[in-house]
NUBA-317784 format. One record per residue: x, y, z of N, C-alpha, C in turn; residue number from 1. Coordinates in Angstrom, 1 decimal, m for minus. Layout:
N
     n.x     n.y     n.z    ca.x    ca.y    ca.z     c.x     c.y     c.z  resi
       X       Y       Z       X       Y       Z       X       Y       Z   NUM
...
// end
This chain:
168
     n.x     n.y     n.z    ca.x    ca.y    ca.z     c.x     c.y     c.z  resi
     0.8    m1.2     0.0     0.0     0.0     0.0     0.9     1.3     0.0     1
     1.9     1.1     0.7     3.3     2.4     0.8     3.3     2.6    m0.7     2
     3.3     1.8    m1.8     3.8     2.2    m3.0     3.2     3.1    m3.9     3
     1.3     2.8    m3.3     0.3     3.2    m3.9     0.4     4.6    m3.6     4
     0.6     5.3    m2.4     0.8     6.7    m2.1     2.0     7.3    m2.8     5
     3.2     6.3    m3.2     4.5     7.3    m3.4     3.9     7.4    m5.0     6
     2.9     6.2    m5.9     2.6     6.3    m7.1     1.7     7.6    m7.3     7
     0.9     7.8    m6.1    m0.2     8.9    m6.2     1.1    10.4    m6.0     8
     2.1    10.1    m5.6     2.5    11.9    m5.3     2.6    11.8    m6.5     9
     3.9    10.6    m7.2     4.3    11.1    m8.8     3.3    12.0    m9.4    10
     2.2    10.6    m9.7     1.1    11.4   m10.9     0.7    13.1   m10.4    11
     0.6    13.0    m8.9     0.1    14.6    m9.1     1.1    15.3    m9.2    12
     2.8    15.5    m9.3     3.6    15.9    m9.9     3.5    15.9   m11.4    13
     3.1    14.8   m11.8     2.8    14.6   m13.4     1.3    15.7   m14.2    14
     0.2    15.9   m13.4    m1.0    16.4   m13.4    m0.4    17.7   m12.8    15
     0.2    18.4   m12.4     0.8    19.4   m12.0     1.4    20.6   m13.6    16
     1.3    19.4   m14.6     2.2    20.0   m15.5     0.9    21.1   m15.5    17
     0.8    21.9   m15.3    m0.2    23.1   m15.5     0.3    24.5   m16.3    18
     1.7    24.4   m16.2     2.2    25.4   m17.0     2.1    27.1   m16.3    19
     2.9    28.0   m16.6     2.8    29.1   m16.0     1.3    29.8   m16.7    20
     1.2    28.9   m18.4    m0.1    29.4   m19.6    m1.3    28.9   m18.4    21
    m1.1    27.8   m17.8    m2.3    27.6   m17.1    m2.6    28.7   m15.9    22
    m1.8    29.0   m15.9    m2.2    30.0   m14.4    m3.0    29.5   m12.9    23
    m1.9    28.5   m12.8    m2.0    27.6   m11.7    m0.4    28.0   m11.3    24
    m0.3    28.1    m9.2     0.9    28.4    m9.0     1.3    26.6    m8.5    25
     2.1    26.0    m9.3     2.6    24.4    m9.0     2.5    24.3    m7.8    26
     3.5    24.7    m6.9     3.8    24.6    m5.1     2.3    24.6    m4.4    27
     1.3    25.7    m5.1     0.0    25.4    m4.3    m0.6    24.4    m4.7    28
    m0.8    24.0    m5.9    m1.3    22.9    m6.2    m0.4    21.3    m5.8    29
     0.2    21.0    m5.6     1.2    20.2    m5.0     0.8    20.4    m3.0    30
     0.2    21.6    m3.0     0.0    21.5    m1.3    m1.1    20.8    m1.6    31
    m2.1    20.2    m2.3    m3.3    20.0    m1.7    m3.3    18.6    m1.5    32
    m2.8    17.6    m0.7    m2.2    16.3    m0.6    m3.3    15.8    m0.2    33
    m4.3    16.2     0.3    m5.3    16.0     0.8    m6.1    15.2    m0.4    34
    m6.1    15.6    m1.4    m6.9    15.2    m2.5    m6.8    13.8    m3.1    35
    m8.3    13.0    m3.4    m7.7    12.2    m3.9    m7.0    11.7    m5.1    36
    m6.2    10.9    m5.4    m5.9    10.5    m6.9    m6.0     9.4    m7.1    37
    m6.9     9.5    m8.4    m7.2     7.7    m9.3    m6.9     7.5   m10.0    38
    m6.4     6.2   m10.3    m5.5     6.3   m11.3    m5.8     4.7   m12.2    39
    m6.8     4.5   m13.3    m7.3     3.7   m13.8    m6.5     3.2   m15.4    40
    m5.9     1.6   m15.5    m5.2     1.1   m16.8    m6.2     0.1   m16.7    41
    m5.4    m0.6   m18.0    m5.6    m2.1   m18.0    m5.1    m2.6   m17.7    42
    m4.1    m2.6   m16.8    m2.5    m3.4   m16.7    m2.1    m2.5   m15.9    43
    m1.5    m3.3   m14.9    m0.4    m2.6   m13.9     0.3    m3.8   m13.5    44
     2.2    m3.8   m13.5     2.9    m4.4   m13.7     3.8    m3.9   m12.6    45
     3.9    m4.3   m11.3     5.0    m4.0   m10.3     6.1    m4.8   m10.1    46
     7.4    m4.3    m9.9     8.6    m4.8    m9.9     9.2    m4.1    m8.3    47
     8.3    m4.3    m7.1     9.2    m3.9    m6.0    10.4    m3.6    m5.9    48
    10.8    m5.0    m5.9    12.8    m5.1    m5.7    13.3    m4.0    m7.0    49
    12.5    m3.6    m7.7    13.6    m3.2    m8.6    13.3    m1.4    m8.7    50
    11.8    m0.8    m8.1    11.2     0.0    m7.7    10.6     0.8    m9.2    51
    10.0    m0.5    m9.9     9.8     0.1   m10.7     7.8     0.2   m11.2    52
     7.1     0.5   m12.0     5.5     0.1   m11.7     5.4     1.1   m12.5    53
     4.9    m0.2   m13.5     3.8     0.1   m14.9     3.0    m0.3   m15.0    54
     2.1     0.8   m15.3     0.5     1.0   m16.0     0.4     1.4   m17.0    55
    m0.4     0.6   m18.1    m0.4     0.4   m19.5    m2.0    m0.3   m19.9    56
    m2.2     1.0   m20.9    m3.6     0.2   m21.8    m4.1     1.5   m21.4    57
    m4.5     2.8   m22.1    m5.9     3.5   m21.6    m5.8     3.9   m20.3    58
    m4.0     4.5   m20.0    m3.9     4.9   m18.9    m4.8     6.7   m18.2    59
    m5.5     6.7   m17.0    m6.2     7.7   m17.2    m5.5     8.2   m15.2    60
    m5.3     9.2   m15.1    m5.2     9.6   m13.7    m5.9    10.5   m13.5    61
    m6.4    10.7   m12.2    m7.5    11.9   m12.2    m7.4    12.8   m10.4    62
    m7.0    13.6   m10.4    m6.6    15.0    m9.2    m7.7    15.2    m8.9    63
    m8.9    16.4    m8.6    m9.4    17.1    m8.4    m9.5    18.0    m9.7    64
    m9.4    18.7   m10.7   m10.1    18.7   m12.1    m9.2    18.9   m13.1    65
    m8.1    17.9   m12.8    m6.9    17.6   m13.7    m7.0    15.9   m13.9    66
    m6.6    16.3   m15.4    m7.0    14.7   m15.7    m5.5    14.5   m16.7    67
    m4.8    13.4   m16.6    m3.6    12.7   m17.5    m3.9    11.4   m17.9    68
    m4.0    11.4   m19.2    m3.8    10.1   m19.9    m3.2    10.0   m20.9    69
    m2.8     8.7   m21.1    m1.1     8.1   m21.5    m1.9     6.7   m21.9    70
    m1.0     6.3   m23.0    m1.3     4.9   m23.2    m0.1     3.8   m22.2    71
     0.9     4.7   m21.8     1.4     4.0   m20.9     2.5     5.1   m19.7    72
     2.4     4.0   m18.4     3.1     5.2   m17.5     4.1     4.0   m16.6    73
     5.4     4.9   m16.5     6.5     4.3   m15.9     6.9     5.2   m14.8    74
     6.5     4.8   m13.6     6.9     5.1   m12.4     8.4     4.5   m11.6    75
     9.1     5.7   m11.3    10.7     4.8   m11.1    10.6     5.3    m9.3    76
    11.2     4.7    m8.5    10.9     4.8    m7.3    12.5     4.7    m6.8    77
    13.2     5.6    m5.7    14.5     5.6    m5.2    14.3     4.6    m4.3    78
    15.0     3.3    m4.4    15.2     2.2    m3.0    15.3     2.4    m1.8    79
    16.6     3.2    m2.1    17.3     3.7    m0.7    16.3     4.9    m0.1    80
    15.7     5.7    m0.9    15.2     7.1     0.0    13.2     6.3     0.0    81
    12.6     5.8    m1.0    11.8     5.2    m1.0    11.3     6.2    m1.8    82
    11.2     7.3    m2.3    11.2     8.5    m3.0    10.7     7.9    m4.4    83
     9.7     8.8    m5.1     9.6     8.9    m6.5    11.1     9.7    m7.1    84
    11.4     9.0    m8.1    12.3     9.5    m8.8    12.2    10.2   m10.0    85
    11.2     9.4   m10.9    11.1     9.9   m12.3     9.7     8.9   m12.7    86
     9.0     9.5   m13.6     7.7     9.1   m14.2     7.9     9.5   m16.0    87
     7.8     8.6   m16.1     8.0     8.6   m18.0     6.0     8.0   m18.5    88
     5.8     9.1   m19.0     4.2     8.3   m19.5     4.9     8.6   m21.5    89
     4.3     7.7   m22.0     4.4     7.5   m23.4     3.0     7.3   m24.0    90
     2.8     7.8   m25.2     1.6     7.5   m26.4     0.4     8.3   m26.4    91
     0.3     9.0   m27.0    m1.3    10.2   m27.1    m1.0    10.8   m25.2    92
     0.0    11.4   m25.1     0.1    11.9   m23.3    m1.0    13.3   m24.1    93
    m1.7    13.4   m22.8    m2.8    14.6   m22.7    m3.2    14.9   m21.4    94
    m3.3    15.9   m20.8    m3.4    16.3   m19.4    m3.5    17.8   m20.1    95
    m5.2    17.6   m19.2    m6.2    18.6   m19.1    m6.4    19.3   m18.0    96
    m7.0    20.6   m17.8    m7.6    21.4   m16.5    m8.0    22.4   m16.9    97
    m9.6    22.8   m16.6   m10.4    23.3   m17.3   m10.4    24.1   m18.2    98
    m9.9    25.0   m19.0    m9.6    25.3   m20.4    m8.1    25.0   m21.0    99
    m7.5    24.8   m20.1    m6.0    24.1   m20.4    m5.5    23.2   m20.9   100
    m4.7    22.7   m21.8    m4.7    21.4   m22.4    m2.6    21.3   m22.6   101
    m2.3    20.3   m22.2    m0.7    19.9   m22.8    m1.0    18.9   m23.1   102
    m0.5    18.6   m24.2     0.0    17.2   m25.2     1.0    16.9   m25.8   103
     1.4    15.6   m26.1     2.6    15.0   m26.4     2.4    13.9   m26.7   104
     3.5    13.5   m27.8     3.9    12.0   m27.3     4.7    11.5   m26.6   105
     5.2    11.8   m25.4     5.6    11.9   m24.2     6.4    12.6   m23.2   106
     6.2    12.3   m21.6     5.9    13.5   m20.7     7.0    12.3   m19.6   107
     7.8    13.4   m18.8     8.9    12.8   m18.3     9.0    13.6   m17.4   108
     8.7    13.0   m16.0     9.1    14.0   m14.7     9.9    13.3   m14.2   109
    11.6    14.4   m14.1    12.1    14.3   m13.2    12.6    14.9   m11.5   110
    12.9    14.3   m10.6    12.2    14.8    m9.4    13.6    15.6    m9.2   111
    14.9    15.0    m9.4    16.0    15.4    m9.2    16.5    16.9    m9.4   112
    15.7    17.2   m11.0    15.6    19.0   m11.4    14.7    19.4   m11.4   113
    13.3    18.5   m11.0    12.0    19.4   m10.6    11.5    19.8   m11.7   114
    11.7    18.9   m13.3    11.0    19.7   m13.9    10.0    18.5   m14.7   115
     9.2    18.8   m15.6     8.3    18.3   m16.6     8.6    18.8   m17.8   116
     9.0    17.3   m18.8     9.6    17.6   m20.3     8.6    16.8   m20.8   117
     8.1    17.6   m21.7     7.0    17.3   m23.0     8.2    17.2   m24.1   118
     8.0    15.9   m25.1     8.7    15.5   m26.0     7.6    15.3   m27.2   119
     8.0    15.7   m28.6     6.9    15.2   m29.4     5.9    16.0   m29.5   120
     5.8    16.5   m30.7     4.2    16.8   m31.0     3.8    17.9   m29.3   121
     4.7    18.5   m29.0     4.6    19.5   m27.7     3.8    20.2   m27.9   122
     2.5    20.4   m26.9     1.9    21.4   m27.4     0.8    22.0   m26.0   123
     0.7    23.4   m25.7     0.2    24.0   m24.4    m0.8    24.5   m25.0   124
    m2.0    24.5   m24.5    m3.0    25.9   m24.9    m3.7    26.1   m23.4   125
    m4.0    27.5   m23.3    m4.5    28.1   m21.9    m5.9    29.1   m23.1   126
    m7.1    28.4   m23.0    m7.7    28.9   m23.8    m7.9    29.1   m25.2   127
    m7.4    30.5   m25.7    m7.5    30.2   m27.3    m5.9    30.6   m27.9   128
    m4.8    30.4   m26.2    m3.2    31.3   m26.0    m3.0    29.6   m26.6   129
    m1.5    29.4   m27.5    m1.2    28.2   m27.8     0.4    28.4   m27.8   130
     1.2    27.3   m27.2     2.7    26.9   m27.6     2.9    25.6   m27.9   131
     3.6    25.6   m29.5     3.9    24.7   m29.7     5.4    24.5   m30.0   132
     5.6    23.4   m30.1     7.3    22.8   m30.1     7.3    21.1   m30.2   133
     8.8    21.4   m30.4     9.0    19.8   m30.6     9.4    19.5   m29.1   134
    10.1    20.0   m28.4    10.0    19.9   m26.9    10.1    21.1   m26.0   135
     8.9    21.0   m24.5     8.9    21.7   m24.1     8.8    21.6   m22.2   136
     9.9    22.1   m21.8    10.2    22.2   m20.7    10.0    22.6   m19.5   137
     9.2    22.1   m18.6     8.9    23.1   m17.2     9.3    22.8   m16.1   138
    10.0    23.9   m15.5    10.9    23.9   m14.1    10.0    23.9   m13.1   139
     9.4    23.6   m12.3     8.4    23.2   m11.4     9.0    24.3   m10.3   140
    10.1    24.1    m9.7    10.2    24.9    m8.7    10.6    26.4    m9.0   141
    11.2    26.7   m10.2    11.4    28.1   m11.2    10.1    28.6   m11.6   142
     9.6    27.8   m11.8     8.2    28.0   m12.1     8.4    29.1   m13.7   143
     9.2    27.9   m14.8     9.0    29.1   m16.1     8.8    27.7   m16.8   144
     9.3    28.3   m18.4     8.9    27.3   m19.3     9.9    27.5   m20.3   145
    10.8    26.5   m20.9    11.3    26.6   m22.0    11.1    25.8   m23.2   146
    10.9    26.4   m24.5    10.3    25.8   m25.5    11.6    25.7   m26.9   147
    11.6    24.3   m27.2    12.6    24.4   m28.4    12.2    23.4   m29.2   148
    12.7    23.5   m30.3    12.1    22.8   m31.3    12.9    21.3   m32.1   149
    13.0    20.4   m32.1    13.8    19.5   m32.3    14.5    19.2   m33.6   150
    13.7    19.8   m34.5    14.0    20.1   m36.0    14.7    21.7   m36.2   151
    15.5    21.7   m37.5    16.4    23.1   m37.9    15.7    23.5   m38.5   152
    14.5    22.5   m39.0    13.6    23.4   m40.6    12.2    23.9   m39.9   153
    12.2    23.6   m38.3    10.8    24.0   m37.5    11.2    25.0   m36.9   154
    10.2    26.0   m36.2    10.6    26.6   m35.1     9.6    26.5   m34.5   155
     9.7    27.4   m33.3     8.8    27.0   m31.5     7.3    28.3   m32.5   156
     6.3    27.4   m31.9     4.9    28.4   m32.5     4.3    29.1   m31.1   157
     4.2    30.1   m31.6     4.0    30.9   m30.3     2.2    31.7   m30.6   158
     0.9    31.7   m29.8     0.0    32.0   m30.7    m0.7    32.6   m29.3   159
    m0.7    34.1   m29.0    m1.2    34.6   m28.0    m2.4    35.9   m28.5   160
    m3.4    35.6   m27.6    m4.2    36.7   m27.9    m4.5    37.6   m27.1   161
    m5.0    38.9   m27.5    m4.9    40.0   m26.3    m6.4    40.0   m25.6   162
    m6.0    39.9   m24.4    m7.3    40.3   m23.5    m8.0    41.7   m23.6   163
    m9.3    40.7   m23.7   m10.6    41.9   m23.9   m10.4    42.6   m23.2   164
   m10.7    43.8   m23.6   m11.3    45.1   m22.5   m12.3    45.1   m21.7   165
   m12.7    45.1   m20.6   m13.7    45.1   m20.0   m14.8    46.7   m19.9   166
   m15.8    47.3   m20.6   m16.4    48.0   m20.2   m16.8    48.5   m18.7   167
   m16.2    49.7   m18.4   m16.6    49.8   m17.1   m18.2    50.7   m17.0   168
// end
């Protein structure tokens, strides 16, 4: 059961990716521990001794109104500290929160630099605001974002709109 908790912090480190576009501050969302996390495959595959645990098939995790799904998710677990280490989800990755959307074909948290790397097909939108790239990087505890492109013949798409005016 100890494992099922250290798997629930990863993913909400992973469901965290909220982006600065989302306008969520990470560290608050990361306090609300309280919350539950579900975390529904076809397949979950544990390797204790080796601290490793995969879910695969129509992988879906679900926070409080953040939702990540992955056709597959690799959870790596530190022995010695008992610590999440790193979470690798691969295949149609998508993690939603209410008009916010990141996608990839795959999403990689490591705990060591605190950040979330979108690989593939990268792509943020916070409403009708969009960044795209071939990969795109978020420092969790910096709280920024870096966007580069994996190709010389691409570049990073940047697509922001200006906020209405409000009539007073």
């Amino acid at each position: 059961m100890q494992i099922f908790k250290k798997i629930a912090i990863v993913s909400i480190f992973l469901l965290s990716l909220n982006f600065s576009a989302f306008g969520t501050n990470p560290k608050q969302y990361l306090s609300k521990k309280h919350l539950p996390l579900h975390i529904t495959a076809d397949k979950l595959t544990a390797f204790d001794k080796k601290g490793l645990y995969i879910f695969e098939g129509s992988v879906i995790a679900k926070r409080d109104n953040t939702t990540l799904k992955s056709d597959r998710m690799e959870v790596y677990k530190n022995l010695k500290t008992d610590e999440v280490s790193k979470v690798i989800c691969t295949g149609n990755v998508i993690i939603t929160k209410e008009d916010k959307k990141a996608t990839g074909d795959k999403a990689i948290y490591n705990a060591a630099n605190s950040e979330v790397i979108l690989i593939g097909n990268a792509t943020v939108t916070s409403g009708k605001n969009r960044i795209k790239a071939g990969r795109i990087v978020y420092y969790l505890d910096k709280d920024y974002v870096v966007s580069q492109q994996s190709n010389k013949n691409k570049r990073v798409e940047v697509t922001i709109y200006p906020k209405k005016k409000e009539n007073k």
